[in-house]
C-alpha positions in Angstrom: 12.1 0.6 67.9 10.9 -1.0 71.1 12.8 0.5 74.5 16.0 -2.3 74.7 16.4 -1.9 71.0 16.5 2.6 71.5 18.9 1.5 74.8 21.7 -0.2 72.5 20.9 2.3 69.8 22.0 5.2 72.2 24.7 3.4 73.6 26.0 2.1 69.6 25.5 5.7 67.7 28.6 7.3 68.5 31.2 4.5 68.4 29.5 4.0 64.9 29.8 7.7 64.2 33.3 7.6 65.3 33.8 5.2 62.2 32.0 7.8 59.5 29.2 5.1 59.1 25.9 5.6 60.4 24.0 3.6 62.8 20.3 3.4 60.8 18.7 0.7 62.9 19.0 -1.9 65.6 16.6 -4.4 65.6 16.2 -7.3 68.3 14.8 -10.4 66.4 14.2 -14.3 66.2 15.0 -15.9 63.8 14.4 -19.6 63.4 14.2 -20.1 67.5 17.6 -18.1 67.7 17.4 -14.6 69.4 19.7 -11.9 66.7 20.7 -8.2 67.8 21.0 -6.7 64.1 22.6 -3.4 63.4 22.1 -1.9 60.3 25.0 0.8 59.0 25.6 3.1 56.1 28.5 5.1 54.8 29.1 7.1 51.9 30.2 5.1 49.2 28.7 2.1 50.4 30.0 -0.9 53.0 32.2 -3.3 52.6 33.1 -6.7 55.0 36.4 -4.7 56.2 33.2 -2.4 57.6 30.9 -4.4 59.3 33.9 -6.4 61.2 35.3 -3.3 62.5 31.7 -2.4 63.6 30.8 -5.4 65.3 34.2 -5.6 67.5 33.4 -2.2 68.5 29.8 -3.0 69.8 30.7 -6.3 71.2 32.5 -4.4 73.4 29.6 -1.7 74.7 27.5 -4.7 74.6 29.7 -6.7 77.3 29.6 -3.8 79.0 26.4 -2.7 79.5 24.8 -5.9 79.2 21.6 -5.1 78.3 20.1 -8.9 76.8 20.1 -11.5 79.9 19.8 -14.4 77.2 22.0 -15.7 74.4 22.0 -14.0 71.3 23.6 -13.4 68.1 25.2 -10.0 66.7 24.7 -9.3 63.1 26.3 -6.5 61.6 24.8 -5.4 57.9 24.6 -3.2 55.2 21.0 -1.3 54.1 20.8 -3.5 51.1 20.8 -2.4 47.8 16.6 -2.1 47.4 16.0 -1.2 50.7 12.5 0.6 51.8 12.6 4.2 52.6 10.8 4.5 55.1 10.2 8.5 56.2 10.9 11.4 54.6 14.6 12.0 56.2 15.5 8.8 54.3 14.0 9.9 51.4 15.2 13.3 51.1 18.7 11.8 51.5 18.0 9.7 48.1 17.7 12.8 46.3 19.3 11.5 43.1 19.1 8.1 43.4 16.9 5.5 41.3 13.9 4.8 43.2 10.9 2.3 42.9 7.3 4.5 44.0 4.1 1.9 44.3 1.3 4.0 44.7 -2.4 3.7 46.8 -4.1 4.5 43.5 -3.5 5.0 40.2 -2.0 8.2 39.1 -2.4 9.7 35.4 0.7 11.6 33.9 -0.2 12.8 30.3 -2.1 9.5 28.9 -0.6 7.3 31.3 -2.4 6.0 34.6 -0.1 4.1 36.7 0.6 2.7 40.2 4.3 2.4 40.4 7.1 4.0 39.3 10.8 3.3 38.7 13.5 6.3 38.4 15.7 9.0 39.5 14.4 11.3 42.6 14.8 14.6 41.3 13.2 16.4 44.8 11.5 16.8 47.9 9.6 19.3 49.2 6.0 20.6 51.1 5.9 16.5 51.2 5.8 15.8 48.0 8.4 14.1 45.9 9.3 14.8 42.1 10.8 12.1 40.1 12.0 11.6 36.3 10.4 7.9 35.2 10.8 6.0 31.9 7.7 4.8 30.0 8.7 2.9 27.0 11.9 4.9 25.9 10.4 7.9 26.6 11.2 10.0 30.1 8.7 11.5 32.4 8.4 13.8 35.3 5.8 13.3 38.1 5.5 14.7 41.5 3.8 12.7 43.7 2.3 13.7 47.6 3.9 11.7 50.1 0.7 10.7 51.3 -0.3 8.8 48.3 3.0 6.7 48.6 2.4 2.9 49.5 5.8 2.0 49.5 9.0 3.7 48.0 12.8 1.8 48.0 15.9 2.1 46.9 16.1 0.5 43.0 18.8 -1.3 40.6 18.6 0.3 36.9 18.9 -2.1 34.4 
């Protein structure tokens, strides 16, 4: 987060906290020659449209206010997405229990299996290292992998 994008942030936290929802990112952005101010918000349970209107009236406001952007922009109020990257270990440790997708720097070997991605339920985290129950073939597996060996990790759909 650059230092006008942590200036709305501060100044967007609580009135977003004031909703139960939290305010995960704000992100200042062009898009196809247009400048976008994107806020990116969470609640438990998910969001729904009802959500991110509320949300964007209530930062329109702070925005007029303190009127930190001297060009035109537009304000886009979202969800986290449904496969979204997790990306440190606060965000992880807050999926405890959720199906994840792991890819790994290098292959890792759990019984007679050598793999570099993963895709199930995140069972822990702890002394950065991260257990998870995965399905090879119809059979279900537990590996625990160090954080530091973690190329990417996201939120996943099971099918």
């Amino acid at each position: 987060m650059n230092d006008l994008e942590k200036i709305i942030f501060d100044a967007c936290v609580k009135c977003v906290e004031e909703e139960q929802m939290q305010l995960l990112e704000v992100e200042l952005v062009k898009e196809f020659g247009a400048l976008i101010l994107r806020f990116t918000i969470d609640k438990e349970g998910g969001i729904d449209i009802d959500d991110t209107t509320l949300i964007s009236e209530k930062v329109s406001l702070i925005l007029d206010e303190i009127d930190p952007i001297d060009k035109e922009y537009y304000l886009e109020v979202s969800s986290i997405g449904l496969e979204r990257e997790l990306r440190n270990i606060e965000e992880i440790k807050s999926s405890i229990g959720k199906y994840i997708n792991v890819k790994t720097y290098e292959k890792l070997t759990v019984g007679k299996i050598s793999q570099k991605e993963f895709e199930g339920t995140l069972l822990a985290v702890e002394d950065n290292m991260i257990t998870m129950n995965f399905k090879v073939k119809q059979f279900r597996k537990e590996i625990t992998i160090p954080y530091e060996k973690i190329a990417k990790i996201r939120l996943a759909i099971e099918f």
